[in-house]
C-alpha positions in Angstrom: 0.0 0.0 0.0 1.2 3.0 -0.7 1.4 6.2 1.3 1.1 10.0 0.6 1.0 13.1 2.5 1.2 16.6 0.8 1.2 20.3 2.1 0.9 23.4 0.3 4.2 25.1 0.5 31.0 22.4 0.8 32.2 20.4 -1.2 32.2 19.8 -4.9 33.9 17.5 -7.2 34.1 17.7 -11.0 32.7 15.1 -12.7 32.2 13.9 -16.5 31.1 10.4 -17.5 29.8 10.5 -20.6 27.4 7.7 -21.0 28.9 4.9 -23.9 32.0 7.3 -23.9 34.6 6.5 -21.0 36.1 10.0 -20.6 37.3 11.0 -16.9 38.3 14.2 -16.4 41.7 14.5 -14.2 40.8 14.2 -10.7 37.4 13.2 -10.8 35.3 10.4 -9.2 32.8 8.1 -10.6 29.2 8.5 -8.9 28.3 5.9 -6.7 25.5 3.8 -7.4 22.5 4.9 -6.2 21.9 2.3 -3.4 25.8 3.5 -1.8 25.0 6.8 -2.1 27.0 7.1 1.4 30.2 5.7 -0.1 30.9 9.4 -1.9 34.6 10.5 -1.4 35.1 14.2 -2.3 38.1 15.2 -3.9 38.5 18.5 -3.0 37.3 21.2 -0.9 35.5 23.9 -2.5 33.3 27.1 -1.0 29.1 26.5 -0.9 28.8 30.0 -1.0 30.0 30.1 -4.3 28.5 29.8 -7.6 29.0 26.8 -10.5 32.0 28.2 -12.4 30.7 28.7 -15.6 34.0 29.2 -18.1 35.6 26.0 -16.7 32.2 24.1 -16.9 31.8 25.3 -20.6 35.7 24.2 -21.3 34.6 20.7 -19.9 31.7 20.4 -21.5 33.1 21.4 -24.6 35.7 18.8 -24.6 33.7 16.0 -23.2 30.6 16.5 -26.3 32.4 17.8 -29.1 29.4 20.6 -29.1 30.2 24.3 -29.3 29.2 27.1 -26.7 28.0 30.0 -29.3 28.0 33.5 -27.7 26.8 35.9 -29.8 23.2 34.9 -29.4 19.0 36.5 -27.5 16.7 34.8 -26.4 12.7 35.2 -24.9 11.3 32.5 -22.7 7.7 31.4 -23.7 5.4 30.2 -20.9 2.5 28.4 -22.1 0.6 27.7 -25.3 -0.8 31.2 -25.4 2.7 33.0 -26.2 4.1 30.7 -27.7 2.0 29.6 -30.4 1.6 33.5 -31.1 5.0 33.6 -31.5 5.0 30.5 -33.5 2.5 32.1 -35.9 4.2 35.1 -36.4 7.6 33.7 -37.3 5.9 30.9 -39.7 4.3 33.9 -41.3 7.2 36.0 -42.0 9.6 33.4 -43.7 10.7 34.5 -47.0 13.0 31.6 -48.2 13.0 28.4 -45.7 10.9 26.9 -43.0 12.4 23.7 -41.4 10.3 22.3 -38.9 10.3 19.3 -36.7 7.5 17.4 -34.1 7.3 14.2 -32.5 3.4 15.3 -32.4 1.0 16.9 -34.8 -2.2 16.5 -34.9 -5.7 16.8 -37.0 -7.5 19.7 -34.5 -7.7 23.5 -34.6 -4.2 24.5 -33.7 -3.0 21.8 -36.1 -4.9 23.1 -39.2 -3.4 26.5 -37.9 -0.1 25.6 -38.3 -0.7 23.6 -41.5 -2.5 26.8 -43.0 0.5 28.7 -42.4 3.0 26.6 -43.8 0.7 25.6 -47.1 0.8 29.3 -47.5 4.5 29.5 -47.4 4.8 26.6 -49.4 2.4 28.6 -52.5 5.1 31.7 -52.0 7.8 29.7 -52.9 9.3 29.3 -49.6 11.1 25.5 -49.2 9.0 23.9 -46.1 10.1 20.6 -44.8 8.2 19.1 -42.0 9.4 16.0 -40.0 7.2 14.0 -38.0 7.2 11.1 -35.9 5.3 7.5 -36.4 4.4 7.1 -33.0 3.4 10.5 -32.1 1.0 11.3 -34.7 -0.5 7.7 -34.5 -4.3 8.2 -34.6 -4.9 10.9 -36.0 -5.9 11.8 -39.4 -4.2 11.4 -42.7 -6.0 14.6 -44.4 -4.1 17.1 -42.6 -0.8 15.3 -44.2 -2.4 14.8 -47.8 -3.5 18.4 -47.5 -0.1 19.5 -46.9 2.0 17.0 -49.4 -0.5 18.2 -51.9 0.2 21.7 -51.2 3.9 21.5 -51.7 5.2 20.9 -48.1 7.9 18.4 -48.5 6.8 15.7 -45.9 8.4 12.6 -43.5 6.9 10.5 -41.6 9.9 9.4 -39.6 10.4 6.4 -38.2 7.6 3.8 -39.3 8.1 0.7 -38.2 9.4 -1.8 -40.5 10.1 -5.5 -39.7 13.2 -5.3 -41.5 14.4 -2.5 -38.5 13.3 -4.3 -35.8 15.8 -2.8 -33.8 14.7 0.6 -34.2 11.1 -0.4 -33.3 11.6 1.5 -30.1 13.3 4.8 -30.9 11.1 8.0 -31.3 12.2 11.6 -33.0 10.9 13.6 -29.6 12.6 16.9 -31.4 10.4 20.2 -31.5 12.0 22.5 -33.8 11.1 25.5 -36.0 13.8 27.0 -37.8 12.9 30.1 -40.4 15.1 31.4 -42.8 18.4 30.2 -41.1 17.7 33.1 -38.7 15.3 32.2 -36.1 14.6 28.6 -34.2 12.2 27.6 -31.9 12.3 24.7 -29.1 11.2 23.3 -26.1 8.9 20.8 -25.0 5.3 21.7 -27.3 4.1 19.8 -29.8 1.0 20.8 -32.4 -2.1 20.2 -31.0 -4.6 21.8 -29.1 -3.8 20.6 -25.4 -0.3 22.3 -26.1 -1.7 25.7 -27.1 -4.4 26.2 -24.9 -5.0 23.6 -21.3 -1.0 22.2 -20.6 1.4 23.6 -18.7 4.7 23.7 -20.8 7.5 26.5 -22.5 9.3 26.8 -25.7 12.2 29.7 -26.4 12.8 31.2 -29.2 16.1 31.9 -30.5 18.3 34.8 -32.5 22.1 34.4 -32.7 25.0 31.7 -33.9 23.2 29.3 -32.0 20.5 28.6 -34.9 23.1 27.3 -37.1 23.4 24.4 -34.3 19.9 23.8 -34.4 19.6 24.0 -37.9 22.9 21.2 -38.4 20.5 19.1 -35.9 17.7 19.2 -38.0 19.6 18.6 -41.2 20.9 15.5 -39.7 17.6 14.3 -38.8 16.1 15.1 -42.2 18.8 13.0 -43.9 18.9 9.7 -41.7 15.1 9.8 -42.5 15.7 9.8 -45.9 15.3 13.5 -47.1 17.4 15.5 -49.2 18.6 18.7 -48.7 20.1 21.3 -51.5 22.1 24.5 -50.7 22.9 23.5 -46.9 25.4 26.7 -47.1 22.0 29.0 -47.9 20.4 27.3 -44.6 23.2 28.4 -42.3 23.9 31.9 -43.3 26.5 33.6 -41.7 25.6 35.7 -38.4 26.0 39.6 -39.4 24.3 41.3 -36.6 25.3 41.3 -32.8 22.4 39.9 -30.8 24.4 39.9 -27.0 26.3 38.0 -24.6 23.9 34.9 -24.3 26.4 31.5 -24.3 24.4 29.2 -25.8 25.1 25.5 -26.7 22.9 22.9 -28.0 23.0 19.4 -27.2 21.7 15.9 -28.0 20.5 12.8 -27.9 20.6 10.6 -31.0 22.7 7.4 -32.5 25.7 8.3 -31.9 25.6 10.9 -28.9 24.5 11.1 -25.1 25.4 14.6 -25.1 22.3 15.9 -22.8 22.9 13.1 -20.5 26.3 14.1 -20.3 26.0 18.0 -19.5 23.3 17.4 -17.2 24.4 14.9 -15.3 27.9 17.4 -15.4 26.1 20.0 -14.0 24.5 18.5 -11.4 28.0 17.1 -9.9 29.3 20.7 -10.5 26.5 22.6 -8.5 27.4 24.3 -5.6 24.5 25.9 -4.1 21.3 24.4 -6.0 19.5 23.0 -8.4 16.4 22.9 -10.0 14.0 20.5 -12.4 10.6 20.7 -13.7 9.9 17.8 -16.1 6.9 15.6 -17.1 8.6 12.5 -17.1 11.3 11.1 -14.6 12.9 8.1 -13.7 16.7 7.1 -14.2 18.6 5.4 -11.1 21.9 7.0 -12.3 20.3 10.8 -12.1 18.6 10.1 -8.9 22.0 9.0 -7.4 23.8 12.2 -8.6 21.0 14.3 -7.5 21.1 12.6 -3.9 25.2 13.2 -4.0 24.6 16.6 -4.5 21.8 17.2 -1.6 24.5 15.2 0.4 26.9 17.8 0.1 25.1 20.5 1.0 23.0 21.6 -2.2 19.5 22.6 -2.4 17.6 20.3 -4.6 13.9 21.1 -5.7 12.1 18.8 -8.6 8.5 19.6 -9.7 6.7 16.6 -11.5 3.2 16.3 -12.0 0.7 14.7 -9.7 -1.3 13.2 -12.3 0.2 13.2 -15.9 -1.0 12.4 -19.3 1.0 9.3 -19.0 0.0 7.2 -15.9 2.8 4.5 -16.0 5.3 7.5 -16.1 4.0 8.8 -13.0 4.5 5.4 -11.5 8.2 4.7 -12.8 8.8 8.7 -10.7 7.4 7.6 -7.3 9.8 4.6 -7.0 11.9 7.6 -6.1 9.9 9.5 -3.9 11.1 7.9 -0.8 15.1 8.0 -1.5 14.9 11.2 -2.7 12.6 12.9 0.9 15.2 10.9 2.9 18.2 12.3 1.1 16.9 15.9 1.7 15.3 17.2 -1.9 12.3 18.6 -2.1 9.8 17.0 -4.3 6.7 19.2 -5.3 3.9 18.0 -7.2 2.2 20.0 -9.9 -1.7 20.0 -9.4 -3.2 23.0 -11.7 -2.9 21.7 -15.2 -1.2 18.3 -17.2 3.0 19.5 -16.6 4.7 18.9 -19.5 8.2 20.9 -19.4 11.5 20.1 -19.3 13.7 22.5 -17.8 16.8 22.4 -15.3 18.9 24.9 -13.4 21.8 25.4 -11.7 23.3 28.1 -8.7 21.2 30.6 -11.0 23.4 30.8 -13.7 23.4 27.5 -15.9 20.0 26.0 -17.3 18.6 23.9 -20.0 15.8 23.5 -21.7 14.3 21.7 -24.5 12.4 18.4 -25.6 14.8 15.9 -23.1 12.3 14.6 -19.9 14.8 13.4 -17.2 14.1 9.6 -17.8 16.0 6.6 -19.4 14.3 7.3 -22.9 15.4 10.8 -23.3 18.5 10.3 -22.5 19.8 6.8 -24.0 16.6 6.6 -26.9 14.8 8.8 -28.5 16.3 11.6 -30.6 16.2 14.9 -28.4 17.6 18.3 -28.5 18.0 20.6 -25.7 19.3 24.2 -25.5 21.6 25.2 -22.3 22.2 28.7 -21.5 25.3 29.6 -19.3 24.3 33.3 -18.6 23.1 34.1 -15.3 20.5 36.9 -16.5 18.9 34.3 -18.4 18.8 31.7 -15.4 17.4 34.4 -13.1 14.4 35.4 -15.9 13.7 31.2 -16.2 13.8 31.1 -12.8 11.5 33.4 -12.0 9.2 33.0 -14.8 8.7 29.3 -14.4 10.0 27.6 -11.2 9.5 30.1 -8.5 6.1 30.7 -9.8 5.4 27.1 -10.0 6.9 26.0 -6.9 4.8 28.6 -4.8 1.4 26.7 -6.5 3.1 23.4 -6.4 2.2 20.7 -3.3 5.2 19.6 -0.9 5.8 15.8 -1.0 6.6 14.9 2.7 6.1 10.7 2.7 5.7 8.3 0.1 6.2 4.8 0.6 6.6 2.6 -2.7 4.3 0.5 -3.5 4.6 -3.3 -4.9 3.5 -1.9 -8.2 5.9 1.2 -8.1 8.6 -1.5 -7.7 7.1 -3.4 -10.5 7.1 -0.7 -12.9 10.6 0.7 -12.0 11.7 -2.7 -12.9 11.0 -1.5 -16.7 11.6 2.1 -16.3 14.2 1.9 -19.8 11.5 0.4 -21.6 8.6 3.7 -20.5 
């Protein structure tokens, strides 16, 4: 039986262990494993009052994922459907040469036929449109809105349909949202295209100006491609930066094939935080990430998670509350989201390192599907996300004090890789 009560309201080590890719950095530690999570040895002594530091993070991360941190780059955090589909609409409708856009969802309903509006009208002006789309995640719904835009002149994939001559990929999913326009804007985060996104779910996108939308734009090229799509002119899709934008470091990350890269820059920054760290994600569940985040409360760090009470996903919910208990008796703070469905996917760390993007903290966005995240090292950034999202949401959020597992809970964790 299972048990749960709510109410309303050092040292540091450097660490990367990039998952399928044994690099250790000089004088680091492996994590324990999350049933020793006593057995941590610190390596060196280091001031709690003090911030992550952010250029030798960057120079380790760097090194570790092959990625690039791009300064010259703005962003605006979107909260909710509301904003961000407005924004959404407005970039679609002023590309004037290229629209390259990327969901593990769209659907057949209103906002769907928006969207598909928009880019049919594109198409008719001569702009390229390329739309990739996920097997799984638009399962169900209706082909029209796909004739409708193949007719149209919207170059079309359905990625990843399952064949029995790939039965090995049967299980991977394209979980990217991304909107590029022109080779000067992106868009990403956790939203797909359907009504619950735009107007009843709790979740964020950001928009992007800068060098940085050259990285998102490689990472949808290389999607396009593996699925079978052909691109012309890649040099005319990533057009030089002219125009200074700010001081925003910016690096994009991801999960695909051949890289673990947000696994490995999260799981970095965790082990790197001095003074806290926040998540709000839909979807939770890796024993590795629980063990890192129960290293860091150890040592003095001040870890808050928001989940949802109830998702859209039940079993997800289940695979989270194995960890409920460990987590309370290590000293996080677990909240529980109660006013809408919580569907983002954000972290921060000592307010001055964050990420955000389609990645949920679980075994499938980090070793499966193919994600892409955006992390910001810029502490004006942090403090806006932090405001704007978990601050407001942790003051309408429901403090987990107990949980006890249950049976089933132990059941379902059993399987957690395969949620």
């Amino acid at each position: 039986m299972e048990v749960l009560k709510t109410t309303h309201g050092v040292q540091n080590y450097s660490f990367i262990a990039p998952y399928k890719n044994p690099l250790i950095l000089k004088n680091s530690i492996p994590a324990p494993t999350l049933n020793k999570p006593d057995t941590l040895k610190l390596s060196s002594v280091q001031s709690a009052d003090k911030s992550l530091n952010l250029k030798q993070f960057d120079r380790e991360i760097s090194y570790a994922t092959q990625t690039r941190l791009t300064t010259n780059n703005k962003t605006e955090i979107l909260i909710d459907g509301q904003s961000a589909f407005k924004s959404m609409h407005e970039l679609l409708d002023s590309a004037k040469e290229s629209i390259n856009m990327s969901m593990y969802i769209f659907s057949d309903d209103k906002t769907a036929w928006n969207i598909a509006e928009r880019l049919v009208k594109k198409a008719k002006q001569g702009v390229k449109v390329n739309l990739l789309v996920d097997a799984v995640g638009i399962q169900g719904y209706s082909d029209i809105i796909f004739n409708y835009l193949k007719c149209a002149g919207v170059n079309l994939i359905i990625n990843n349909v399952p064949k029995f001559s790939e039965i090995t990929r049967i299980d991977k999913r394209d979980h990217n949202k991304i909107v590029v326009v022109d080779g000067q804007t992106a868009m990403t985060g956790g939203m797909n295209v359907a009504d619950e996104y735009e107007n009843k779910w709790h979740d964020m996108m950001v928009k992007i100006k800068g060098e940085a939308v050259n990285e998102i734009q490689k990472n949808f090229i290389r999607n396009w491609e593996i699925s079978g799509g052909k691109i012309e002119n890649k040099e005319k899709l990533l057009p030089p930066v002219k125009q200074y934008y700010g001081n925003l470091g910016t690096r994009v990350v991801q999960t695909n094939e051949t890289s673990y890269n947000i696994k490995n820059t999260v799981f970095n920054a965790i082990d790197s935080a001095k003074k806290s760290i926040n998540i709000e994600v839909a979807y939770f569940g890796d024993a590795e990430l629980v063990g890192k985040l129960i290293n860091a409360a150890k040592r003095g760090v001040k870890v808050k998670i928001i989940l949802p009470k109830v998702s859209d996903v039940k079993i997800a919910d289940m695979a989270a509350q194995y960890y409920f208990d460990k987590m309370l008796k290590a000293g996080i703070d677990v909240y529980l989201y109660t006013d809408r469905i919580l569907h983002t996917k954000a972290v921060s760390v000592d307010g001055v390192w964050a990420t955000v993007g389609s990645a949920n903290m679980d075994c499938r966005a980090f070793d499966t599907n193919r994600e892409m995240n955006v992390a910001f090292s810029d502490p004006k950034t942090v403090k806006e996300l932090d405001e704007k999202l978990f601050e407001k949401d942790f003051n309408t959020c429901e403090k987990l004090q107990q949980y006890k597992p249950s049976v089933l809970n132990r059941i379902i964790h059993f399987f957690e890789k395969m949620i």
